[in-house]
MARGUKOL-197605 format. One line per 8 residues: number of its first residue (from 1); their letters; for each residue y, x, z of C-alpha. Coordinates in steps of 0.25 Angstrom, whole numbers, plus 5000, padded with zeros to 4 digits. Example, Ala and Ser with C-alpha at 12.3 -4.5 7.8 and 13.67 -1.06 7.14 Angstrom:
<rs>
1 = AS = 4982:5049:5031 | 4996:5055:5029 $
</rs>
This chain:
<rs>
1 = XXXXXXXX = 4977:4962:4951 | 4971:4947:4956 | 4961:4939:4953 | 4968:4926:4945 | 4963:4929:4931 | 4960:4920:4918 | 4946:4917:4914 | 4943:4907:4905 $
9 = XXXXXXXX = 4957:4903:4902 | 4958:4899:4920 | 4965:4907:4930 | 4958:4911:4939 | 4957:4914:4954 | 4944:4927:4954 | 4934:4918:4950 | 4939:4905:4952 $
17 = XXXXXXXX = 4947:4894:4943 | 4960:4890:4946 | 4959:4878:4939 | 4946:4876:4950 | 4954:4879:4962 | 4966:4870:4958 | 4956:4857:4955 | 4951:4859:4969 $
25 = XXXXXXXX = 4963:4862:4978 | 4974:4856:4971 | 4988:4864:4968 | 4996:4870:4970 | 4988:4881:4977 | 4990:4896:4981 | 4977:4903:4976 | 4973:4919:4979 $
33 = XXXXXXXX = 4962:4927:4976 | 4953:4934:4987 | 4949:4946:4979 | 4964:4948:4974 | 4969:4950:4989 | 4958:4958:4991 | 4959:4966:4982 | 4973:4966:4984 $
41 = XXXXXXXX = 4972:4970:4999 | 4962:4981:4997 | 4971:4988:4986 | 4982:4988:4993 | 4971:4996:5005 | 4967:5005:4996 | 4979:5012:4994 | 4980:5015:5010 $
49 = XXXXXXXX = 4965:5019:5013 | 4965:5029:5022 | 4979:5029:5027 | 4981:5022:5040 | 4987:5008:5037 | 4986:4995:5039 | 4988:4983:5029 | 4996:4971:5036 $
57 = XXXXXXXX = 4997:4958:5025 | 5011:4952:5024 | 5007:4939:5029 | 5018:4932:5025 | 5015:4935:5008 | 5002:4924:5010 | 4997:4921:5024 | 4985:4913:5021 $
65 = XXXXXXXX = 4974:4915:5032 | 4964:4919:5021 | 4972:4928:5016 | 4976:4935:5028 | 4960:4934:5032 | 4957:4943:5019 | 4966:4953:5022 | 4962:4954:5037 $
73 = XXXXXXXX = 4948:4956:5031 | 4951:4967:5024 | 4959:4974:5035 | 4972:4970:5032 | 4983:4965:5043 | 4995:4957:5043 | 5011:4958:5042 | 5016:4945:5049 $
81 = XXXXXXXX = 5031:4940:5052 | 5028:4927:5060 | 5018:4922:5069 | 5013:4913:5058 | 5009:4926:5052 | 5003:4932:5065 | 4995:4918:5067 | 4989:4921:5052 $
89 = XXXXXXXX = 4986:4933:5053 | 4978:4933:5064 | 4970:4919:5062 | 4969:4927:5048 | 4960:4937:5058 | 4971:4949:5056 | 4969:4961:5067 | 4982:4957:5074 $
97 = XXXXXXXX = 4982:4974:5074 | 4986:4973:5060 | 4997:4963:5063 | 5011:4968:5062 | 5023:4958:5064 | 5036:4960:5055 | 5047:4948:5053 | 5060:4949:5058 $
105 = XXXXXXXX = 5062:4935:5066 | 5049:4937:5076 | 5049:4926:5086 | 5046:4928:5101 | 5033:4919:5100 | 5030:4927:5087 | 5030:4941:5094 | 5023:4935:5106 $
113 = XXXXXXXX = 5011:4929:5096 | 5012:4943:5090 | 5012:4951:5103 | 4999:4942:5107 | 4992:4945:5094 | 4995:4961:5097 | 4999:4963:5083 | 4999:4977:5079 $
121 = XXXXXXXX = 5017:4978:5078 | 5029:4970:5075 | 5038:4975:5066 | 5050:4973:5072 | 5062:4970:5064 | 5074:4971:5074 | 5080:4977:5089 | 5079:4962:5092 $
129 = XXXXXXXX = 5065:4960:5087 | 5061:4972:5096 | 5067:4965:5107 | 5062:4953:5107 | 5049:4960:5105 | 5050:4970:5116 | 5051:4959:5125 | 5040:4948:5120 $
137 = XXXXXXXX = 5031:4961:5121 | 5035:4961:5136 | 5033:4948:5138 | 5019:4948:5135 | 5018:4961:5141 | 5013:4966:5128 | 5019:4977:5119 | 5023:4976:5105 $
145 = XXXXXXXX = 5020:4986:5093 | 5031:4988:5084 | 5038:4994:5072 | 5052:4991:5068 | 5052:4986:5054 | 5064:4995:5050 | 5071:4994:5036 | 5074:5005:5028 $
153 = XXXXXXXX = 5084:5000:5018 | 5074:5000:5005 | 5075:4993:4993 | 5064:4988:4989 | 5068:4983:4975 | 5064:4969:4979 | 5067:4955:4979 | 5078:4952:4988 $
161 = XXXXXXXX = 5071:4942:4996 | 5060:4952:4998 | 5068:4965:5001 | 5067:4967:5016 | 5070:4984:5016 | 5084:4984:5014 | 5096:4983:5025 | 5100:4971:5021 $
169 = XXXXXXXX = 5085:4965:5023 | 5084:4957:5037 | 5071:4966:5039 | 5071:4977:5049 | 5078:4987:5055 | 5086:4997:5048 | 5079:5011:5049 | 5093:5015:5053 $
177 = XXXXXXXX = 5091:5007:5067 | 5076:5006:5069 | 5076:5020:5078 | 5084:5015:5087 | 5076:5002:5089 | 5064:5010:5090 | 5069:5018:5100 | 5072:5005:5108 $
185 = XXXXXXXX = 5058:5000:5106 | 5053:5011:5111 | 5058:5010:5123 | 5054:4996:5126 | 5041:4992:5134 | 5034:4983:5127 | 5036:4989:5113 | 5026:4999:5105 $
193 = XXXXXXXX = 5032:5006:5093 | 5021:5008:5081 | 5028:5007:5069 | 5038:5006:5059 | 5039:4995:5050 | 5046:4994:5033 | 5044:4983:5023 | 5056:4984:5012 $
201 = XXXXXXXX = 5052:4972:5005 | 5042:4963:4996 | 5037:4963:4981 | 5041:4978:4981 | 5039:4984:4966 | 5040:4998:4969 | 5036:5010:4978 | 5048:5018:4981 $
209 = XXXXXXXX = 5055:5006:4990 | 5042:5009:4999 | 5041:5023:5000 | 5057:5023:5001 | 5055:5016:5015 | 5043:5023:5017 | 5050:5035:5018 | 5061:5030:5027 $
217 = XXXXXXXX = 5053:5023:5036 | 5046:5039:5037 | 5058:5044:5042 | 5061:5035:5049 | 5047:5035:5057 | 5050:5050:5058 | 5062:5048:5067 | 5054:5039:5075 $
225 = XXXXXXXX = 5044:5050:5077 | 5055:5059:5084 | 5060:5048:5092 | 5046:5047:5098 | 5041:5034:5091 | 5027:5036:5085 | 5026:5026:5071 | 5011:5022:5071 $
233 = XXXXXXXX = 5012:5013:5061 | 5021:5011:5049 | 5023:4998:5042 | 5029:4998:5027 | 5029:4983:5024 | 5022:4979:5010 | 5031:4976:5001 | 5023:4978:4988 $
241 = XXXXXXXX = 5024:4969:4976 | 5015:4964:4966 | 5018:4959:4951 | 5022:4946:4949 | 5031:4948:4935 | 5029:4962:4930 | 5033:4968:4942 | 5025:4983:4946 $
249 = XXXXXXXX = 5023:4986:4960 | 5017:4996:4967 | 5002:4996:4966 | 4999:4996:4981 | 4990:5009:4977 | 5003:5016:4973 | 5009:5009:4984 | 5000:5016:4993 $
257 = XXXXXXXX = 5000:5029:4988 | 5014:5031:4988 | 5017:5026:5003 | 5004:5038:5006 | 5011:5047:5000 | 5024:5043:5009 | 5017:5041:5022 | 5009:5055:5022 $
265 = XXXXXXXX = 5010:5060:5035 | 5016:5050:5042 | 5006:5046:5054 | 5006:5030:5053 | 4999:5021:5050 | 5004:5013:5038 | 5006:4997:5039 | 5007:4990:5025 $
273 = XXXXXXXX = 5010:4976:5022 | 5007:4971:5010 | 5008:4956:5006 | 5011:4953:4992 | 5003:4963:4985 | 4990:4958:4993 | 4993:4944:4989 | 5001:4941:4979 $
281 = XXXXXXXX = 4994:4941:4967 | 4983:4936:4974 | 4988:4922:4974 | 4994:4910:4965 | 4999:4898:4965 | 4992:4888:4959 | 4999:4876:4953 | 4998:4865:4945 $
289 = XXXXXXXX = 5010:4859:4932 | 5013:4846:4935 | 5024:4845:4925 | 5032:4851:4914 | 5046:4847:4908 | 5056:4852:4901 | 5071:4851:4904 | 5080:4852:4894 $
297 = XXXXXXXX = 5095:4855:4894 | 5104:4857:4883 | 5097:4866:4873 | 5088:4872:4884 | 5074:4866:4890 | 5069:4870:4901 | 5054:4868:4905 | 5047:4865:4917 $
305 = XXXXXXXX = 5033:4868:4921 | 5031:4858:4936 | 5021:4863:4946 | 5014:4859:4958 | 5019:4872:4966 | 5033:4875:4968 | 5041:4882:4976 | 5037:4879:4991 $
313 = XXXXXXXX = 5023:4884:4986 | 5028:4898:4980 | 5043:4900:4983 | 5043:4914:4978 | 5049:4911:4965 | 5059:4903:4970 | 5063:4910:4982 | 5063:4925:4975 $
321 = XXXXXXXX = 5063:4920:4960 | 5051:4927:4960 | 5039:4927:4947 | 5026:4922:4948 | 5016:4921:4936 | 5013:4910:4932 | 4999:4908:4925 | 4992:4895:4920 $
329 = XXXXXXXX = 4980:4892:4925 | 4972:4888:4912 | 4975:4902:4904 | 4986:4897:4891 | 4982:4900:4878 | 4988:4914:4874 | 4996:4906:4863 | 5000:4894:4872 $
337 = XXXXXXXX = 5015:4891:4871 | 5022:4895:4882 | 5038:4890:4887 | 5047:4896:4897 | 5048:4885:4910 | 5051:4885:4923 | 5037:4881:4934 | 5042:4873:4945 $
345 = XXXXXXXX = 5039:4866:4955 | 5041:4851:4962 | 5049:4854:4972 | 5064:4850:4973 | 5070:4863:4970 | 5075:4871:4957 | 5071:4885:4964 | 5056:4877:4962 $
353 = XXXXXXXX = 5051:4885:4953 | 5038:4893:4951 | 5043:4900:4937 | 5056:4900:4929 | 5057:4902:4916 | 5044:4907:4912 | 5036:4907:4900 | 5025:4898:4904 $
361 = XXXXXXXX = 5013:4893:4895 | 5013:4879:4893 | 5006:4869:4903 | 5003:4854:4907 | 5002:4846:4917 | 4992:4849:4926 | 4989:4862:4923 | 4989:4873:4934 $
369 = XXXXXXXX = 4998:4887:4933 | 4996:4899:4944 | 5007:4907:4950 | 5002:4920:4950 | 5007:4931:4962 | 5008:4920:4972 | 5000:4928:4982 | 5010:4931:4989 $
377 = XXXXXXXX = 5023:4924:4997 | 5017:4910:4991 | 5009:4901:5000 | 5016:4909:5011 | 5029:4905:5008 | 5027:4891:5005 | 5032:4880:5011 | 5032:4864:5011 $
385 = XXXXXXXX = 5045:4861:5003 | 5047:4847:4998 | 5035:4844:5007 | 5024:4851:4997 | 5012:4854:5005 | 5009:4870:5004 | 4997:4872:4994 | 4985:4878:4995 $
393 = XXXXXXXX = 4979:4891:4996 | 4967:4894:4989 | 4958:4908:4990 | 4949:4914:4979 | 4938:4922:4981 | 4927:4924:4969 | 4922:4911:4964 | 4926:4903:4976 $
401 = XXXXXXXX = 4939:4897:4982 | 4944:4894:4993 | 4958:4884:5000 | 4963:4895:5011 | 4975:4885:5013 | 4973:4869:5012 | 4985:4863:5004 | 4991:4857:5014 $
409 = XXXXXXXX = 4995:4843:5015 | 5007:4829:5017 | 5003:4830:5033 | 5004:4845:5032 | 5018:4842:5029 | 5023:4835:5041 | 5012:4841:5052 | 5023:4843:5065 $
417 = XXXXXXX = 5033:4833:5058 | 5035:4821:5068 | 5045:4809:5064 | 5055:4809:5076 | 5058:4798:5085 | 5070:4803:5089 | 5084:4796:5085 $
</rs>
């Protein structure tokens, strides 16, 4: 559930007008809801009470210092994969004891930064990985907690981008391989075995992919255990999806209750990272119709609806083909005519596109539409292209609003730039 609702005929943020939002900050604009990631977080809590774990966001599905802030607030800890993430995370006031580190290209300067911060472990994704580790560790005269992240050859039944279980995925260490390396970790001085690590894959729609790897992660842990290695910790990724067209996941209360079920009488304590279920659908894009056009071509026509946002701002439907809702701001008359069109954006590109081919209520000019779900892997993953200014970010909470991110600006675009003197 979240907190964008009509009322009055306006979408609106909890208690806030979009319309209102949109007159003061300009768009486009990510806009999220305090009480839907909340509400969000402490759900997804519930399930666990009682159990030992420990909830670590996915910084990289919305990194926003507010965001982070909240979560940190409410106990919550953090699942980075650069040092940008670790910076975050702790300027966001997160217990660097509830860091863990995955990411398979980890720098020197980044497992030093990390190392300094005495996160709580890496999740180490390869013999060279270790390594490298081993000796940064020494070279600080520190120690370094670890797991291996291993892989367990799961289907998660997922986008292909997204899958990061199987063999074929660059994540991890085959489960095949892993006592071996961990048998060489444990014999090096400046490492600390605590853990074992598993994430199969994002916008996951079912349980059974999860308790599959769950249950070979167990045995695995088990061989460990009689090779003398004592798991403390076990880390199972996220990986839970939300609805963005009709699709059912897991309710993170079944979610829970099944992985209970699985881990009973396994003495660790469970390490979750969820990121698109806290906050995906606690997010949209807000954006504003510059144009509309048609194209035709032979017997066919082909309509346009041209928005301020595009795919530098949101790239997930370009990148993964991947649907978002889109709603009009000002509520459509229930009879309104409607025509199939593509929403697209200004940049130079034909895979700019926010929609295709869907049945869209008509609009002018000047009005404003809302991509819902886009919570999650948006603002994160935008980027400059053709020189467009990332927007702004913009939090909700009751009847009061808030910009957690300015929009940035032409000089923000060429901070660091010189024009050379060389020849």
């Amino acid at each position: 559930m979240n907190h964008f609702t009509y009322r009055n005929g306006e979408l609106c943020c909890e208690d806030v007008r979009i319309q209102e939002i949109a007159a003061q900050v300009g768009t486009p604009f990510y806009l999220y809801s305090s009480a839907t990631l909340k509400r969000h977080f402490t759900a997804f809590e519930s399930g666990f009470e009682g159990m030992a774990h420990q909830t670590c966001f996915a910084v990289k599905a919305c990194s926003n210092l507010t965001i982070l802030n909240t979560f940190a607030k409410l106990g919550g800890g953090a699942d980075i994969v650069s040092g940008g993430e670790l910076f975050r995370a702790l300027k966001a006031g997160i217990d660097p004891k509830k860091v863990i580190y995955s990411g398979v290209g980890k720098t020197r300067k980044e497992l030093r930064e990390a190392l300094a911060a005495d996160i709580l472990m890496f999740n180490v994704e390869s013999p060279q990985e270790l390594d490298r580790l081993n000796e940064v560790a020494a070279e600080m005269n520190s120690i370094a907690r670890i797991a291996f992240r291993i892989n367990p050859d799961v289907d998660p039944k997922t986008h292909a981008y997204i899958s990061t279980g199987l063999a074929k995925n660059k994540f991890g260490i085959p489960v095949t391989e892993a006592l071996q390396e961990y048998l060489r970790a444990k014999a090096m001085p400046n490492i600390e075995i605590v853990g074992v690590s598993c994430h199969i894959g994002s916008q996951l729609t079912q349980i059974e992919p999860f308790i599959e790897a769950l249950r070979k992660v167990k045995g695995f842990i088990a061989k460990l255990e009689q090779a003398g290695i004592k798991i403390k910790y076990l880390d199972m990724g996220g990986g839970i999806g939300i609805p963005y067209d009709g699709e059912q996941p897991p309710h993170p209360i079944d979610y829970a209750t099944a992985v209970r079920a699985e881990l009973a009488g396994l003495d660790c304590t469970l390490i979750l990272e969820p990121g698109r279920v806290l906050v995906g659908n606690a997010g949209v894009l807000v954006t504003e119709v510059q144009y509309t056009k048609a194209n035709r071509g032979g017997d066919k026509e082909k309509h346009f609806i041209i928005v301020d946002a595009a795919m530098n701002d949101l790239a997930r439907p370009s990148l993964y083909g991947a649907y978002h809702e889109i709603l009009p701001v000002q509520e459509p008359a229930q009879d309104g005519a409607e025509q199939e069109a593509d929403v697209v954006g200004p940049i130079c590109e034909t895979g700019d596109f926010l929609a295709k081919d869907r049945l869209m209520p008509s609009v002018r000019p000047g009005e404003l539409l809302a991509v819902m779900s886009s919570g999650a892997y948006g603002f994160s993953m935008s980027s400059t292209y053709n020189s467009r200014p990332k927007v702004a970010e913009v939090l909700v909470s009751g009847e009061r609003f808030q910009v957690i991110r300015q929009r940035e600006n032409y000089d923000d675009l060429v901070r660091g730039e010189i024009i050379s003197d060389l020849e």
